[in-house]
C-alpha positions in Angstrom: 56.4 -7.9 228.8 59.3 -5.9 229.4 59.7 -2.3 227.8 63.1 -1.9 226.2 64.7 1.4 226.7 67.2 2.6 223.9 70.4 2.2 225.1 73.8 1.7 223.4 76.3 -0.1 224.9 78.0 2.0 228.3 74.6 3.6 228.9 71.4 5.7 227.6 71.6 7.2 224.2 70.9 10.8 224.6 69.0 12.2 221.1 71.3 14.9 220.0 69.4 18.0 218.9 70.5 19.9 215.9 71.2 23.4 216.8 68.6 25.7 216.0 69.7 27.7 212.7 69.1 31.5 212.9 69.2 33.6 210.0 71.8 36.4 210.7 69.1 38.7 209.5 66.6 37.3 212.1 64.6 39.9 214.2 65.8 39.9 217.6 62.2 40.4 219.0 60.0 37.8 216.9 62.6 36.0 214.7 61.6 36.9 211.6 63.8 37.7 209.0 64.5 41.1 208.8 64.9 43.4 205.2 66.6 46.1 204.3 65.3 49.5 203.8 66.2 53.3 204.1 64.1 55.4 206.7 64.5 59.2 208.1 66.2 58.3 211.5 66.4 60.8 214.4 69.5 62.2 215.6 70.2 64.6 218.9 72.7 67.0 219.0 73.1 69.6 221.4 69.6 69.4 222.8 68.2 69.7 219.2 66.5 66.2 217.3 67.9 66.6 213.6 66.1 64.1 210.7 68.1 62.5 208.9 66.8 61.0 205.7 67.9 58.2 203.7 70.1 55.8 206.7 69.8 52.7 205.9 68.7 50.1 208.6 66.5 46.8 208.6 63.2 45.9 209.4 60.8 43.2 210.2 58.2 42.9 208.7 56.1 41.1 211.4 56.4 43.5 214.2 58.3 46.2 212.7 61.3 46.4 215.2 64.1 48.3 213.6 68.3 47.1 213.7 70.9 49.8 212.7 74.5 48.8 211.5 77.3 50.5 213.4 78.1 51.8 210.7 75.3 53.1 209.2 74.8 55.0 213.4 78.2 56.4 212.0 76.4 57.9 209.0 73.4 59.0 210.9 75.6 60.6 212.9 78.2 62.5 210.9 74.9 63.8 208.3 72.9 65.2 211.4 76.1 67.1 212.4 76.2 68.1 208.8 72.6 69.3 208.9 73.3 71.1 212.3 75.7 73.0 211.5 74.4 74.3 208.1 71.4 75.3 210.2 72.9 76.7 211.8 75.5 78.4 210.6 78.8 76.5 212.4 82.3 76.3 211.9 83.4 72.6 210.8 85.8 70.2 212.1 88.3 71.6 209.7 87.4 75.4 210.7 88.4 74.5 213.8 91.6 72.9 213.7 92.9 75.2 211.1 91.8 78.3 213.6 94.1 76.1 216.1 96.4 75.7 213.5 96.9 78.8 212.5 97.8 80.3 215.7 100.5 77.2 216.6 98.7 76.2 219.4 98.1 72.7 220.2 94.3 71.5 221.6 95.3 71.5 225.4 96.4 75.2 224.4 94.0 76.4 222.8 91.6 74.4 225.2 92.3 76.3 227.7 92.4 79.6 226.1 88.4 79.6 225.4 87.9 77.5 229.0 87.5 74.0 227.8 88.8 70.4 228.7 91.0 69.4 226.2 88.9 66.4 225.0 86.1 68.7 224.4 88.7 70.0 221.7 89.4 67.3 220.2 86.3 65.5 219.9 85.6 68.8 217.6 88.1 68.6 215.7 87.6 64.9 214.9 83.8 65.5 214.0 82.3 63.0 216.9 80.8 66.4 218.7 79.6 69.9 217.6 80.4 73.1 219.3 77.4 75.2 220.5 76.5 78.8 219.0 78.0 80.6 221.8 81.7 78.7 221.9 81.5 78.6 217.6 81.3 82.6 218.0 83.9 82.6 220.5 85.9 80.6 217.6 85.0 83.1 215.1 86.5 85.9 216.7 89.5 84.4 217.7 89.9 83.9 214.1 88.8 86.5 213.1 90.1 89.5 215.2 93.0 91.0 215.6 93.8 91.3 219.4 91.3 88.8 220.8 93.7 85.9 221.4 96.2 88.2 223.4 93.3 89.2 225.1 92.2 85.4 226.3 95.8 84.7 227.2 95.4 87.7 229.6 93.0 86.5 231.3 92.0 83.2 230.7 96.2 82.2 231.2 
């Protein structure tokens, strides 16, 4: 007897395989679906680790790996900077800019006035880093002082 091998006419019949569906929620580690949930999440700013409660995030529920949205890392973020500076006691974004602002000088300006790069600046003023004590004091008495920013164009110019 003679085995018969499926074939269609022109050649072998390959068996198509349905691609493998994959909820969009799937766990990237096990493939389990992932839920949502709201955890205290970690975030490090200036060489401190500020909690952050309530960022939302999934999880799976069979081997507990964790997945964070963009923008809920956006969140996580801008609240720990929030914490931080409370804690410590730090001029905002806004502070910042309006100290600049105040004194009509523009970022490269006053960048170099308190020996900075000028992105360092501007990532302040736009919130995506935080100034440490030392430079937020510096900012404070440029504000607040009579004098002190002819004195840095003195000798910092």
């Amino acid at each position: 007897m003679e085995k018969k091998s499926k074939s269609t006419e022109g050649g072998t019949s390959k068996r198509k395989r349905s691609p493998h569906k994959v909820h969009e929620n799937a766990c990237h580690a096990c493939g389990t679906v992932m839920h949502a949930s709201t955890a205290a999440k970690p975030v490090h700013i200036n060489g401190e680790t500020v909690l952050v409660r309530g960022i939302p995030h999934f999880r799976c529920p069979n081997c507990d790996e964790t997945l964070t949205l963009a923008q809920d890392l956006q969140v996580l973020w801008d609240r720990g900077a929030s914490l931080y500076r409370d804690r410590h006691g730090l001029l905002d974004a806004d502070d910042i800019r309006a100290i600049r602002t105040r004194h009509r000088l523009t970022q490269a300006q006053l960048a170099k006035l308190l020996g900075l790069g000028t992105n360092t600046l501007s990532r302040w003023e736009a919130g995506r880093n935080v100034q440490t004590t030392a430079m937020d004091v510096l900012l404070r008495l440029v504000r607040d002082v009579p004098g002190n920013l002819a004195y840095l164009r003195r000798h910092r110019a």
